[in-house]
C-alpha positions in Angstrom: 33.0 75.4 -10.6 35.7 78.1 -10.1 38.9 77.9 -11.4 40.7 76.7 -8.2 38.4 74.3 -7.7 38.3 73.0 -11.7 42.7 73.2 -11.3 42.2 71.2 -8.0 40.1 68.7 -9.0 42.6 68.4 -12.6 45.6 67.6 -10.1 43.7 64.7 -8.1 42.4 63.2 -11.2 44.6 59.9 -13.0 44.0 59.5 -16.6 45.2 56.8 -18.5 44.2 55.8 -21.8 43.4 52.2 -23.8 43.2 50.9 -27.4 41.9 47.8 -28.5 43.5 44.9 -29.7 41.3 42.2 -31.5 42.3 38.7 -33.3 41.3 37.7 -36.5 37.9 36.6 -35.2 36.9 40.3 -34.1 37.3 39.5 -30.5 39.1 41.8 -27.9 42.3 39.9 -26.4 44.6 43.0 -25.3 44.6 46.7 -24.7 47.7 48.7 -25.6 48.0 51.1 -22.9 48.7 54.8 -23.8 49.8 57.8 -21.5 47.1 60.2 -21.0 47.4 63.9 -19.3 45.9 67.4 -18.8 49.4 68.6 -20.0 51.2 68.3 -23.3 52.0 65.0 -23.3 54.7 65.7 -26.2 56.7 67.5 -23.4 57.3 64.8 -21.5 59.7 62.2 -20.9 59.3 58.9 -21.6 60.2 57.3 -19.0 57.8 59.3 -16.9 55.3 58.6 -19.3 56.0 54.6 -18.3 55.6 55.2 -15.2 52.3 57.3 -15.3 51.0 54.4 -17.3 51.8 51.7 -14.8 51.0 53.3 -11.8 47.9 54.2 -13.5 46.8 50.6 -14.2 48.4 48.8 -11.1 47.0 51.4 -8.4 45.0 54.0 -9.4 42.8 52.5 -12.2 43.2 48.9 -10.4 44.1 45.9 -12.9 41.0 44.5 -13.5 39.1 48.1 -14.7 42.0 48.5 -16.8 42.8 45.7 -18.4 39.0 43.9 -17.8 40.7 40.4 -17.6 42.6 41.0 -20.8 46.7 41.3 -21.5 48.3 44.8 -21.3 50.9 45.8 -23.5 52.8 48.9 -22.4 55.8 51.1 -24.2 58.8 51.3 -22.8 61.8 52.9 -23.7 65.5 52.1 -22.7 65.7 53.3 -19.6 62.6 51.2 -18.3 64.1 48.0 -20.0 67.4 48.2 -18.0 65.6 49.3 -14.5 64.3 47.7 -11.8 61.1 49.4 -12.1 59.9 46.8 -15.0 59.4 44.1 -12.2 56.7 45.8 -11.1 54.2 44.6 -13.2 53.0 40.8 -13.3 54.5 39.2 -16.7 51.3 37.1 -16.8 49.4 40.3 -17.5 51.6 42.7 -19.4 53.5 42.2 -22.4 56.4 44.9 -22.6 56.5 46.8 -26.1 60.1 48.1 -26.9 59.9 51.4 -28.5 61.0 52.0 -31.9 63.9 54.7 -30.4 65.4 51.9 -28.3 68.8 51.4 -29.2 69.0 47.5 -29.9 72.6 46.6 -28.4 74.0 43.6 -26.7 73.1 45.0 -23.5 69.6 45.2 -24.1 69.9 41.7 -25.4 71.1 40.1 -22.6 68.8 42.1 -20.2 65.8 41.2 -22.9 66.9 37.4 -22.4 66.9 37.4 -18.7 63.7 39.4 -18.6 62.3 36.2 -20.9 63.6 33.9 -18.6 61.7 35.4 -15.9 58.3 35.3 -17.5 57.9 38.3 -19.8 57.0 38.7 -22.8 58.2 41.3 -25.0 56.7 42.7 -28.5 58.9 44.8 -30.8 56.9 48.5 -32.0 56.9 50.1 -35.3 58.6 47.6 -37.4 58.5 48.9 -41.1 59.3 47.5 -44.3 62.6 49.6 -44.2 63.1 48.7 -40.6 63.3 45.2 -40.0 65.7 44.2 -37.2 67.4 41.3 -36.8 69.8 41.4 -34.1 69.5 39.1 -30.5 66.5 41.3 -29.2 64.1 40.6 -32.1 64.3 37.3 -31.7 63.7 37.1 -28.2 60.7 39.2 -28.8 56.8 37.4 -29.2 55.3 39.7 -30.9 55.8 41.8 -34.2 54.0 45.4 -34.4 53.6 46.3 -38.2 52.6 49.9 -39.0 50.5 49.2 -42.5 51.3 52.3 -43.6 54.6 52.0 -44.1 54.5 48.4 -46.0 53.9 47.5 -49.9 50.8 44.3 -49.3 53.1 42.1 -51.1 56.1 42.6 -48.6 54.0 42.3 -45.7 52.8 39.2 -46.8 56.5 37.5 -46.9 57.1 39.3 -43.8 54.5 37.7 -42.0 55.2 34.5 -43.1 58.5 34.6 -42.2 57.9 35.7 -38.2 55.0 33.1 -38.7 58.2 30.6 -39.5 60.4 32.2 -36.7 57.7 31.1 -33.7 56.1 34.9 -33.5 52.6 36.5 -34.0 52.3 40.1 -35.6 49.8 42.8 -35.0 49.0 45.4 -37.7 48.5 48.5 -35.6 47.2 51.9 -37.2 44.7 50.0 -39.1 42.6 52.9 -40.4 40.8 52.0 -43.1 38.7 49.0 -44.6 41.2 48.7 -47.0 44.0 48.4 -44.6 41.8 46.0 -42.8 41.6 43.7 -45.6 45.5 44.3 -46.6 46.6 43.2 -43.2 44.1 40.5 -42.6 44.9 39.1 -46.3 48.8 38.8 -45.4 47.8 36.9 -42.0 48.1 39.4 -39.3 47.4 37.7 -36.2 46.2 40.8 -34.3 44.6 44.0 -35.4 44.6 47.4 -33.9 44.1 51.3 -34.8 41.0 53.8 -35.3 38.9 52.0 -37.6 38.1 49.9 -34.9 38.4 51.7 -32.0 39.8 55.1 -31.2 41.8 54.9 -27.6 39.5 55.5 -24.7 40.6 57.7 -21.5 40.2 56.2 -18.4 40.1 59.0 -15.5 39.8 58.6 -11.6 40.2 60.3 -8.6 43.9 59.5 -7.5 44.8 58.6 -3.8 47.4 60.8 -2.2 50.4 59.0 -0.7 49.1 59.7 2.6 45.7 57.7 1.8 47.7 55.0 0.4 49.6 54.4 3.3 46.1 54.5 5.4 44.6 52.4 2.8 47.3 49.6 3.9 47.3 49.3 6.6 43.4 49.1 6.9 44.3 46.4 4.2 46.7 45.1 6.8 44.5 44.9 9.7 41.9 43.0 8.5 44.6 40.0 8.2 45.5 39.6 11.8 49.0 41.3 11.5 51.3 41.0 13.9 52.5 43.8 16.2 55.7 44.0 14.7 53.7 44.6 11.0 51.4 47.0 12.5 54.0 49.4 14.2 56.4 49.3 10.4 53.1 50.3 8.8 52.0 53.2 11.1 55.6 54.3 10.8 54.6 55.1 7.4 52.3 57.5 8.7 54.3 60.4 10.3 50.4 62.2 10.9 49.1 58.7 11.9 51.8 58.2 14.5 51.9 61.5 16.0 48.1 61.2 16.8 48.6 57.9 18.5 51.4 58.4 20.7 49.3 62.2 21.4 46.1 59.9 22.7 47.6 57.7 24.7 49.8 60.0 26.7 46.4 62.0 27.1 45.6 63.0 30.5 42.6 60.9 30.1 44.4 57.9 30.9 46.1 59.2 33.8 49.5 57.3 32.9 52.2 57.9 35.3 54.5 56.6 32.4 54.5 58.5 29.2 54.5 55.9 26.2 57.4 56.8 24.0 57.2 54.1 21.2 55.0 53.2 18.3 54.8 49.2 19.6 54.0 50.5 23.3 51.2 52.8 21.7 49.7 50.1 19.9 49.1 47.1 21.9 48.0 50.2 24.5 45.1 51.0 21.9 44.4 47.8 20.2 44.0 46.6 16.7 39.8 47.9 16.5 40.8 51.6 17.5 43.9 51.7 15.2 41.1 51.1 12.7 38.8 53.6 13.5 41.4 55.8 13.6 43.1 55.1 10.3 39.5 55.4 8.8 39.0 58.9 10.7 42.1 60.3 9.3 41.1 58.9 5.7 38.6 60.9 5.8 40.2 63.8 7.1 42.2 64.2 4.0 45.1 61.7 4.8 45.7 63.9 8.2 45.9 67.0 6.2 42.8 68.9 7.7 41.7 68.8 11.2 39.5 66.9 12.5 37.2 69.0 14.5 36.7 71.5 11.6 36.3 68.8 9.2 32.7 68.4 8.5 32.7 65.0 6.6 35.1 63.5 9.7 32.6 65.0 12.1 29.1 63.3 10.3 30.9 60.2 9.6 32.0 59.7 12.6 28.7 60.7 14.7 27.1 58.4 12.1 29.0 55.4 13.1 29.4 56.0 16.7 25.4 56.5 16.4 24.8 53.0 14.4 27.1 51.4 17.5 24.9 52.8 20.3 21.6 52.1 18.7 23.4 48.4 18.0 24.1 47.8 21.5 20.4 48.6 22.3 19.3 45.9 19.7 21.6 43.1 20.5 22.8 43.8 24.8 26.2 42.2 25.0 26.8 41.3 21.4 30.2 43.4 21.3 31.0 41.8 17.6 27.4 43.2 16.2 28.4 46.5 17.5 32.2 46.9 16.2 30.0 45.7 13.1 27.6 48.1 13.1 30.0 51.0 13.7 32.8 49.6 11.1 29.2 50.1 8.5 29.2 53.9 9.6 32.7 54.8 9.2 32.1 52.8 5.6 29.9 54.2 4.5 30.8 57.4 2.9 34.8 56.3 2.1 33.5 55.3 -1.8 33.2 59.4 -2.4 36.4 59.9 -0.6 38.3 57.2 -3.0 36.2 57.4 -5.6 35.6 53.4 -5.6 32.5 51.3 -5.5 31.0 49.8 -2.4 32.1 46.9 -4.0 35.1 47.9 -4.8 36.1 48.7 -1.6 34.8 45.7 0.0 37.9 43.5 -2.2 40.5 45.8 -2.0 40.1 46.7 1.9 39.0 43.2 2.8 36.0 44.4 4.3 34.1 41.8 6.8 31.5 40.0 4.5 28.2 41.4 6.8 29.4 45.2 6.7 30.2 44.7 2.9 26.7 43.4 2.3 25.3 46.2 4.6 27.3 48.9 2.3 25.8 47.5 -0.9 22.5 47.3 0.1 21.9 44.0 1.1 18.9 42.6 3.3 19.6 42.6 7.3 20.1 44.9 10.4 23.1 46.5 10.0 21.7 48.1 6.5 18.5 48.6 8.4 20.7 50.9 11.2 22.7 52.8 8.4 19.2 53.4 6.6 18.3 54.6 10.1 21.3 57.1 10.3 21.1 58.9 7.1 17.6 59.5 7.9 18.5 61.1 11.5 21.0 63.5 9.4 17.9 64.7 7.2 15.5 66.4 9.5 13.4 66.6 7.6 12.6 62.6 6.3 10.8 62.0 9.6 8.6 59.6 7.7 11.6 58.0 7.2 12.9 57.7 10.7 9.2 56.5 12.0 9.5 53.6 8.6 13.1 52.4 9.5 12.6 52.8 13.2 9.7 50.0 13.0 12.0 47.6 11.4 14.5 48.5 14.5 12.1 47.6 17.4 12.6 48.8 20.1 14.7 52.0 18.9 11.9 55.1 18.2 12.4 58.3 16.8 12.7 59.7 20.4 15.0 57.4 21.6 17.5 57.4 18.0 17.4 61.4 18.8 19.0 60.4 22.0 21.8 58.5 20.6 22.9 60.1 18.3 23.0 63.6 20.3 25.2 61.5 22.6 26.7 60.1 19.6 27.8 63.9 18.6 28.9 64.8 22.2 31.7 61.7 20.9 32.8 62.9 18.6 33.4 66.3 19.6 35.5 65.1 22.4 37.1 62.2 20.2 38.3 64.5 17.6 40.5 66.8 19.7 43.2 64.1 19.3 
């Protein structure tokens, strides 16, 4: 790979990084989750740092791949604390850790308390033997981090019985060694965490640009029946999206007397099924970044799933629903190496209809049977293919599928001008 390519690829990945946290039984029950990047990560503010972290876990790495089910306990310094930007996360997920810089005030307090009030949970970081707070904060807090290394066993073992006494549970991070195992486990550390279990583990993925996440939406948003009203706010989004739309319908094609001038005109003119084929079009195209005629993933996917409608129409005459299915199943199927997602992945998070998701993940039945048909069209030279798939497709043949989807590609040439 060159270097552009190796710096491009760098600036569209999301790292974010994880370290285990087990009980006293050895089991995992939380990952602490650490800020992870191709720069210096000494260099860069906190607060940024925050907010890399939980945009990492809530949208990029998704929840559940981060956190696998378990509680996620992320740093956050003062200026996090006292933001709106906390609310973000769900409190029966995260439990926020209040960095060991924080200035503990009467301020903090009170937003600490409300913040408690509300649902989350709060653990206080770095608490050494020298260190011990006591002020409003600490006591609102749930949990009590102990570094080991900076406590005589003895003292830790008061220490621990004394948060036992005060309604809170203490995790010895930077465990280490065996030794420091033992130590910590001895004085009745409730959780245990550092390298001598596990060192932290990176988590990268492809990030979605902003203009893919607002595409990503409102495909989201149209496979709930929105109403016009939510549809037009959510294309708005979309300056590239929009300007496409209003550009089609005021097309000579239609030979409107009447240009269309708004947003809610333009899409009860199209309807809700073009809007998506659209969306998914310019998802492909880069978020709208690249055009569409020169774009050679826009133009196969698109000839693909304009292909798997014709050849659906020839299998099942008058069955509009199969078709929108079958062509929904082409426009699917190569968006997991554009977002960097599982088939199943994208089947949740885009509410995909259950027989295209099926169809995508390899299931049994005719739509999967018409995308097998496609990719074999593509690859001249699987004929064997085509004549195997086709047979299972009666009464498409090779000759007639080489019909289609030339007329397929005569489409899409004249679909992508707009």
């Amino acid at each position: 790979m060159n270097d552009t390519a190796a710096l491009s690829l760098i600036a569209l990945t999301s790292y974010l990084g994880r370290q285990p946290i087990l009980n006293r039984h050895g089991a995992l029950v939380a990952y602490e989750l650490l800020f992870r990047s191709d720069k210096d990560i000494r260099s860069v503010d906190p607060t940024r740092a925050t907010a890399d972290v939980v945009i990492g876990a809530l949208c990029e790495q998704g929840v559940d791949r981060a956190l696998g089910g378990h509680v996620g306990f992320v740093n956050a310094g003062r200026d996090w604390l006292m933001s709106d930007m906390l609310n973000v996360l769900p409190p029966e997920q995260f439990v926020i850790e209040i960095l060991e810089s924080v200035d503990y005030d009467e301020r903090l307090a009170e937003r600490v308390g409300a913040l408690k009030e509300a649902g989350y949970r709060f653990a206080i970081d770095d608490v050494s033997e020298k260190t011990q707070r006591r002020g409003r904060t600490f006591v609102e807090a749930d949990f009590v981090k102990v570094d080991v290394q900076l406590w005589e066993p003895n003292a830790l073992v008061r220490f621990v019985s004394s948060m036992h006494g005060a309604g809170k549970q203490v995790v010895a991070e930077k465990v280490e060694t065996p030794a420091q195992y033992f130590t910590t486990y001895e004085a009745g550390c409730d959780y245990f965490q550092g390298f001598y279990f596990a060192h932290p583990q990176v988590l990268a993925t492809r990030k979605i640009p902003p203009q893919r996440q607002s595409l990503v939406k409102l495909m989201v948003l149209l496979n709930m029946e929105p109403s016009v009203a939510d549809l037009e706010e959510e294309v708005k989004h979309n300056p590239t999206l929009t300007m496409h739309l209003l550009r089609f319908v005021n097309s000579a094609s239609f030979g409107r007397t009447e240009r269309v001038a708004s947003v809610r005109d333009a899409i009860a003119f199209v309807g809700t099924s073009w809007l998506n084929r659209w969306a998914l079009l310019t998802l492909y195209a880069d978020g709208g970044t690249t055009s569409r005629a020169s774009n050679a993933l826009v133009q196969l996917v698109g000839t693909r799933a304009r292909f798997m409608e014709l050849a659906a129409k020839r299998l099942r005459e008058g069955d509009d629903a199969f078709a929108d299915a079958a062509f929904m199943t082409g426009m699917f199927s190569l968006l997991h190496f554009v977002l960097d997602r599982s088939a199943a992945d994208l089947a949740g998070e885009l509410r995909i209809a259950e027989p295209v998701a099926e169809a995508l993940q390899g299931g049994p039945g005719t739509l999967q049977a018409l995308l097998r048909c496609a990719e074999a069209i593509e690859a001249p030279e699987d004929e064997a293919e085509l004549e195997h798939v086709c047979g299972e497709l009666a009464p498409l043949s090779p000759a007639l599928v080489r019909l289609l989807f030339a007329a397929a590609g005569n489409w899409m040439a004249e679909y992508a001008v707009f």
